[in-house]
C-alpha positions in Angstrom: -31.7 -48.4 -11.6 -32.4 -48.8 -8.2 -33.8 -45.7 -5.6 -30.7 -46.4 -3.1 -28.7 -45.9 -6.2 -29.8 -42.8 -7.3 -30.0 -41.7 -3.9 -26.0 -42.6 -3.6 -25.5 -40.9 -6.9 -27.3 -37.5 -5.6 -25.0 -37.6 -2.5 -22.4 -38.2 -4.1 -22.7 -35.1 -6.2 -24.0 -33.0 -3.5 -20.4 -34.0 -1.5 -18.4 -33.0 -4.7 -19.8 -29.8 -5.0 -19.5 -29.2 -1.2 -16.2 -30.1 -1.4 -15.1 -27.9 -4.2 -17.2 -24.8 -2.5 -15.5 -25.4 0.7 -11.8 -25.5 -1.1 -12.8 -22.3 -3.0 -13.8 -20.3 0.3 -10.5 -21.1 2.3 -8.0 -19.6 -0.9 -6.8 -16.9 0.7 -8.3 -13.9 -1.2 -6.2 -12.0 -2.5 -5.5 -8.4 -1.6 -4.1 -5.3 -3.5 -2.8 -1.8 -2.9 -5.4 1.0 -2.9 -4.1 4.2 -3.0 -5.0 6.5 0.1 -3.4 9.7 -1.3 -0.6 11.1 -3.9 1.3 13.9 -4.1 3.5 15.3 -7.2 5.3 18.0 -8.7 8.4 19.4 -10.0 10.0 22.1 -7.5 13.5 22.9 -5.9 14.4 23.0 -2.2 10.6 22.4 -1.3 8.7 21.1 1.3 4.7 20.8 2.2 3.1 18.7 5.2 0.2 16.7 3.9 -3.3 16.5 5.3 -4.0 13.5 7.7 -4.9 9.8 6.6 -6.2 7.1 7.9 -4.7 3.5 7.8 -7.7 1.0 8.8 -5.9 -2.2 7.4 -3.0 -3.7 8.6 0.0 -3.4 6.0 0.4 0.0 4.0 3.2 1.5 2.5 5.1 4.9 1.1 5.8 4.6 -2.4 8.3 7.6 -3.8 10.0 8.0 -7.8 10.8 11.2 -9.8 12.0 10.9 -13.2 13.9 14.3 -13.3 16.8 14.6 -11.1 19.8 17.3 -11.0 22.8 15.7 -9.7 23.2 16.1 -5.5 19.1 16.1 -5.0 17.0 13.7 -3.0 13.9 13.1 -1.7 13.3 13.2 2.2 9.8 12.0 3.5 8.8 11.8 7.3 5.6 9.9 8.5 4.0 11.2 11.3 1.3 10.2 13.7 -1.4 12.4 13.5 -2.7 11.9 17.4 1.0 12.7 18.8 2.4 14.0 16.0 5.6 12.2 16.3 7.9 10.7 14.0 6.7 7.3 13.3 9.5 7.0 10.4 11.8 8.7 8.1 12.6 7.7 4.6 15.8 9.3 2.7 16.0 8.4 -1.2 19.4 7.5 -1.5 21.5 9.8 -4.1 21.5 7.3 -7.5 18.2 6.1 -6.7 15.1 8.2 -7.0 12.5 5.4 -6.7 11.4 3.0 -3.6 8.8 1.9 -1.4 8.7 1.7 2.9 6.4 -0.6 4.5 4.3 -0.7 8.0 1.8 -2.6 9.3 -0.4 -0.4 11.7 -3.6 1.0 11.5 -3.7 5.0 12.5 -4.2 8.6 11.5 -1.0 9.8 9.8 0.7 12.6 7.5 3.6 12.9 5.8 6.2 15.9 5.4 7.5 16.0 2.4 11.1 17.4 2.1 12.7 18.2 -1.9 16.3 18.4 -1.5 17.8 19.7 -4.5 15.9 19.5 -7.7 13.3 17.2 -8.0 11.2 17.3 -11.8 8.0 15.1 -12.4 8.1 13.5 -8.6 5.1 11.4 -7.1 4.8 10.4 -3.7 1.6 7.4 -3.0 0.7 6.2 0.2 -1.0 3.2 -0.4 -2.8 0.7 2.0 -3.5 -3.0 1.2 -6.7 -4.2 1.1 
C-alpha cells in the first residue's frame, strides 16, 4: 500500500471521529428538576411563610399534591419576591384536584406562603428549578 494511501486512510478516520465528536457536543444536554426546597404535613386551617430561595436558572416551578383531603379544602400557595416582597404569583388548587405544578422562568430570591384551607393530610409542596 502506498504512503498517500495510508495517509488518506488516517484522514479519513481522523474526519469521522471529528465528525461524530462534533454531532455529540451540539445534542442539546438535557436538563432535569432539582429540588430547591419542600415542605409537608398534615394540619387544618394552617398557614407558614417559608424561608427565602434562590432561583439562578431560568425555568423553575411549584409543584403541590396531598393525598388526604376532607371535602371543601384546598391548598392556597403565594410566591413572593424576596427583594420587594410582592406577589409574583398565586396558585389555588382547585376543589377535586389536590395535585399540580406552576411554572416561571426567572432567576431571583423568592418565598412562598403557604395557606391550608380546610383539611389537608399527608401534603407536599416542592419548589424545584431546572438545571
Amino acid at each position: 500500500m502506498k504512503k498517500e494511501h495510508v495517509v488518506i486512510i488516517i484522514l479519513a478516520i481522523l474526519l469521522a471521529v471529528v465528525s461524530v465528536g462534533w454531532i455529540i457536543s451540539s445534542q442539546p444536554k438535557r436538563k432535569e428538576w432539582v429540588t430547591v426546597g419542600s415542605w409537608s404535613g398534615s394540619q387544618s386551617d394552617y398557614n407558614m411563610t417559608t424561608e427565602h430561595f434562590l432561583i439562578s436558572g431560568e425555568e423553575w416551578r411549584v409543584v403541590y399534591s396531598c393525598n388526604q383531603v376532607v371535602a371543601g379544602s384546598h391548598f392556597e400557595i403565594i410566591v413572593y419576591d424576596a427583594y420587594t416582597d410582592g406577589v409574583v404569583k398565586q396558585i389555588t388548587s382547585p376543589f377535586q384536584t389536590f395535585s399540580g405544578e406552576s411554572y416561571w422562568n426567572s432567576k431571583g430570591r423568592f418565598y412562598l406562603t403557604i395557606f391550608i384551607h380546610g383539611t389537608l393530610g399527608n401534603w407536599v409542596v416542592y419548589v424545584q428549578e431546572c438545571k
